[in-house]
N, C-alpha and C positions, 0 to 999 in steps of 0.2 A: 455518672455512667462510666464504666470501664470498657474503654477502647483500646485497642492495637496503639500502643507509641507510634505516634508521626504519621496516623491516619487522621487525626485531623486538621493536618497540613497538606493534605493529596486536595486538588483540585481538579473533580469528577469528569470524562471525556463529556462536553458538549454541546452541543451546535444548536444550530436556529432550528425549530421546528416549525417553523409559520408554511402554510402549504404554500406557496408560490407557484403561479401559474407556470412560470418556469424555472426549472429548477436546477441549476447549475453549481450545486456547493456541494457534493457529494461525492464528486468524479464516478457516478456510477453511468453504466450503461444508459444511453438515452433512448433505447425503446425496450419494447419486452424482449423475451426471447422470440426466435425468429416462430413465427404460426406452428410450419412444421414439427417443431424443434419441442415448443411450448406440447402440441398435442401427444408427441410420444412420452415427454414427460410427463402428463395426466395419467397417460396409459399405465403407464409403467407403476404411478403410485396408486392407481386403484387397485391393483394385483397383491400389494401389499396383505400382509396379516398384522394387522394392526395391533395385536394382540401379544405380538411378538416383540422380542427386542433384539435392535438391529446384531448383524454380525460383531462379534466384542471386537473380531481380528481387519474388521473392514477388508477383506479381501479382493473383493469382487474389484475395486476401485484403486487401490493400490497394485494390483498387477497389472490392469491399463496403465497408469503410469508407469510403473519398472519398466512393463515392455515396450512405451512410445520413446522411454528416457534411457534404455538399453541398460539396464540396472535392477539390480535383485529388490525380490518384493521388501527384504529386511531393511532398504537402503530408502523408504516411503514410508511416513506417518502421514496421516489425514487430519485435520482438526475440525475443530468446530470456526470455522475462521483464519484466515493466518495467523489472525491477533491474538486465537488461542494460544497456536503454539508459539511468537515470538513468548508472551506470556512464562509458557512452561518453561522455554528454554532459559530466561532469569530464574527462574527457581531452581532449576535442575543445577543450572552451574552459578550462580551466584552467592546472595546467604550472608551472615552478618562476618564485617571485616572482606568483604570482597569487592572489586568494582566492575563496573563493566561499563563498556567506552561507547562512544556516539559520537553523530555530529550533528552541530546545531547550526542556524536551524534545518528539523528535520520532522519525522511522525514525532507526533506529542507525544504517543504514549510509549514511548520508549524508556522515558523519563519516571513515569508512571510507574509500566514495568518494574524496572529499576528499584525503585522505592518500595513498592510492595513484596519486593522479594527481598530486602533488608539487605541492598546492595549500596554502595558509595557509588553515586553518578557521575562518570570524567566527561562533560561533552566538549568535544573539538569542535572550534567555530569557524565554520567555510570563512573563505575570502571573499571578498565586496562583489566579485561575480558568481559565489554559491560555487565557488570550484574547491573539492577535496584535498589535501596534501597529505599523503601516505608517510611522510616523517613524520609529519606531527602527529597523525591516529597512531603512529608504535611509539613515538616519543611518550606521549599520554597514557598507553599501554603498559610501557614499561617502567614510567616513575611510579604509577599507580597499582602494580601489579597486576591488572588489569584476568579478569576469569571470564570473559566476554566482550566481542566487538562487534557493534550493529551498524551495517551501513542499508541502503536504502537507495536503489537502484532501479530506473530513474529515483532520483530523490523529491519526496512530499514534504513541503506544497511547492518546492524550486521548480519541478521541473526539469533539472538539468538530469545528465547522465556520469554518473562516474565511469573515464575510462577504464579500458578492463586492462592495460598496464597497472596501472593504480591499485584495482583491487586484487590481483595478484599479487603485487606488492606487499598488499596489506597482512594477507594470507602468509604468504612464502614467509615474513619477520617474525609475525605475531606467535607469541609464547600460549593460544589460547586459540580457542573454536571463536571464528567469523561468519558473522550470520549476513549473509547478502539479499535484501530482503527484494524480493522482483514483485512487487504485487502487481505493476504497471510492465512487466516485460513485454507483454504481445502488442502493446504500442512502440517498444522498442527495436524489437528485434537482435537485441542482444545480450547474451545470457552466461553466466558464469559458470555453467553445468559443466564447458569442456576442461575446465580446471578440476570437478571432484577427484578422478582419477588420478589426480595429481597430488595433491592437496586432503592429508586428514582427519583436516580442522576444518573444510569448509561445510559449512551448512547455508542450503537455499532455500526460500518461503517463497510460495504461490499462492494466490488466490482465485476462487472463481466468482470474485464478487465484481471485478471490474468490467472485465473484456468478456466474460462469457455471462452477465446478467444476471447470477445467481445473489447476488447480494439477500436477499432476505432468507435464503436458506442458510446462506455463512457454512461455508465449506471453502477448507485452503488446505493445500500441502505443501511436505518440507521435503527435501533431499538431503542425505548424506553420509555417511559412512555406515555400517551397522553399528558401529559402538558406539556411537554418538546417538543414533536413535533409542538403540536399547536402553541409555542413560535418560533421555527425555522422555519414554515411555513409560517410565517412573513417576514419572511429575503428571500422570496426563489421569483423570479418573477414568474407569470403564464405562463402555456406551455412553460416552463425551459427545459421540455426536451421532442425530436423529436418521432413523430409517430413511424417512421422507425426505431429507435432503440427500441424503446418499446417494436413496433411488435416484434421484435430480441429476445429481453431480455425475454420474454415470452415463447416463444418455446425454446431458451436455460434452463429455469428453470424448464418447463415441461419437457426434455432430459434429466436432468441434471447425468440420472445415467448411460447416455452413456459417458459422461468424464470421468469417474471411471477408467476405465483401464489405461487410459492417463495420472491421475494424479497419481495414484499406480506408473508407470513408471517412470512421473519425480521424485518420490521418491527414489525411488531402484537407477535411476541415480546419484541422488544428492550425497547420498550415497558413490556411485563406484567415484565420483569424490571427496570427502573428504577424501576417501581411498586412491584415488590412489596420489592424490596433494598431502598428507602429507608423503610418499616413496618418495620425489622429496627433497633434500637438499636442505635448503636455502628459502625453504618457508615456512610462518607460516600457516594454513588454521583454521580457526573459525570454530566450530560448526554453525550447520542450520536448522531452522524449516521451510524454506520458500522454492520457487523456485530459489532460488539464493544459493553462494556460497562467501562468503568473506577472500582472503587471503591476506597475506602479503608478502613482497616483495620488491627488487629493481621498483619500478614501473615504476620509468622514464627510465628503460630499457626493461621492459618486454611490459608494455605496448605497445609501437611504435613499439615493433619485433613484438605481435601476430596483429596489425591494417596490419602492411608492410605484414604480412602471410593471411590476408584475414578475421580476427577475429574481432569484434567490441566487447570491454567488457567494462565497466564501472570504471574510474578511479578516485581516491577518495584519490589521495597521496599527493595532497596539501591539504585536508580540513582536520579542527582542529578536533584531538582526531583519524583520520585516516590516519597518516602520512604514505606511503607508499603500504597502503591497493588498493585491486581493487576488486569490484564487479563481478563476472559470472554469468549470468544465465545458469539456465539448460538447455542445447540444445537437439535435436533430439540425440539418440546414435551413431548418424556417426559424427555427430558434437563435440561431447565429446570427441571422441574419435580422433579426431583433434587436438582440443586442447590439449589435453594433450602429443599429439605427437611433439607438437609446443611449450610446455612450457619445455618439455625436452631436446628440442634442444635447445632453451636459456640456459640454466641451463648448459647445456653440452658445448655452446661457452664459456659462460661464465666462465666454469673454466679453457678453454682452452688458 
């Protein structure tokens, strides 16, 4: 059979599909959306003409952002995901004899990306505390001639935050468009937008899959320059992405300050479980700017105790630079509080 060279060396994005009573490996939202919120979104998609196909220009949804982000509608693409458009943007500026830089570790599919766009992978590997060094991403840049630079802010599955010294940094050197990917921001509260103005190489990605719950619709957007969009509007096919989530994603970002209380919450949880994880012997737990929580550990014990206890979390203890580590999302507080009654008793067989 005739295959694409080097696709059957790609090893496909995928995770545990076991339904787990609790399910903390996804970093998605842990309830639905909020009743309110849920009902005008229903509304809104029964009004549809299903018959139709959405706006090709997404307009409707891209000038709420211009206008919240104080930025022209040309300066917003919307995708099918963020992961569409990190996607596009390897195609758009990549291509055989090209590289584009990363750090490792970081989102898988960067790498991915990467490779499917017939790019040379440079990934820069954080130090032993997952902290970024801004020489070394333009050093890696600039021996490799580098046509793109992806950071990941907070960074997945770390946890940690790249200062925004840093990624300035990165930005102000780099001979190439930097893509700062915020999917986890609204856990943050810190954002590299006050730089576009600045800076017209940067490019940012959004998504509404974490903090605002839309994950099964898959809608995300990018910021940044218009010539930088124009070029990656190239890469992107027409009516990429569906009515029905538009509708969605529209009445989610007109509400969007009904999530407030929800994500305030997974904050204070996040919190109460990096407190209380690190009172547990024998685990190490990272700092977190995100919905998630990354600790360390026996993994190949903990992990199969909290699946066998009904818990799905994310485990990351055979991949390079996370030996041992595993991912949690933030659950609801009956859920946390689960878990942590669940990792105590390992901890507790275990020294028995």
């Amino acid at each position: 059979m005739l295959i694409r060279p080097g696709l059957d060396q790609l090893k496909p994005y995928s995770v545990d599909e076991t339904e787990f009573p609790i399910r903390l490996d996804a970093n998605e939202r842990a309830t639905n959306l909020p009743a309110a919120v849920l009902k005008d979104v229903i509304a809104r998609i029964s009004e549809l003409p299903f018959n139709r196909y959405p706006d090709i220009g997404i307009v409707g949804l891209r000038d709420k952002i211009a206008k919240a982000m104080n930025l022209s509608r040309e300066s917003v693409v919307i995708g099918n995901g963020s992961s569409e458009l990190l996607a596009a943007l390897c195609y758009a500026f990549g291509g055989a004899g090209r590289s584009i830089v990363f750090p490792t570790p970081s989102f898988s599919m960067y790498g991915i990306y990467t490779k499917l766009a017939d790019s040379q992978a440079v990934p820069v590997q954080l130090k032993a505390d997952y902290s970024l060094s801004a020489e070394e991403v333009l050093a890696a840049a600039a021996a490799s001639s580098a046509s793109l630079i992806l950071l990941c802010n907070p960074n997945n599955p770390t946890g940690n935050a790249i200062p925004m010294e840093t990624i300035e940094a990165i930005v102000a050197g780099a001979d190439c468009p930097v893509v700062v990917d915020e999917a986890y921001y609204e856990f943050h509260g810190h954002s590299a937008i006050g730089l576009l103005s600045k800076y017209s190489n940067l490019i940012i990605t959004r998504t509404f899959s974490k903090a605002y719950g839309l994950a099964s619709a898959r809608v995300g957007y990018l910021l940044a320059d218009p010539q930088l969009t124009t070029i990656l509007g190239k890469a992107l096919m027409p009516y990429h992405v569906n009515a029905l989530s538009l509708a969605a994603a529209e009445v989610v970002y007109d509400r969007r300050k009904a999530f407030e209380p929800d994500i305030d919450l997974a904050i204070r949880e996040r919190q109460r479980l990096i407190d209380s994880l690190s009172l547990i012997e024998g685990l190490e737990v990272y700092p977190s700017q995100a919905n998630f929580v990354l600790i360390k550990a026996d993994s190949n014990g903990l992990a199969p105790w909290l699946a066998a206890n009904g818990i799905g979390i994310r485990d990351f203890g055979s991949a390079p630079g996370l030996e041992g580590c595993m991912r949690i999302t933030i659950g609801t507080v009956e859920e946390n509080n689960t878990l942590l009654q669940a990792v105590a008793a390992y901890i507790q067989q275990v020294k028995a």
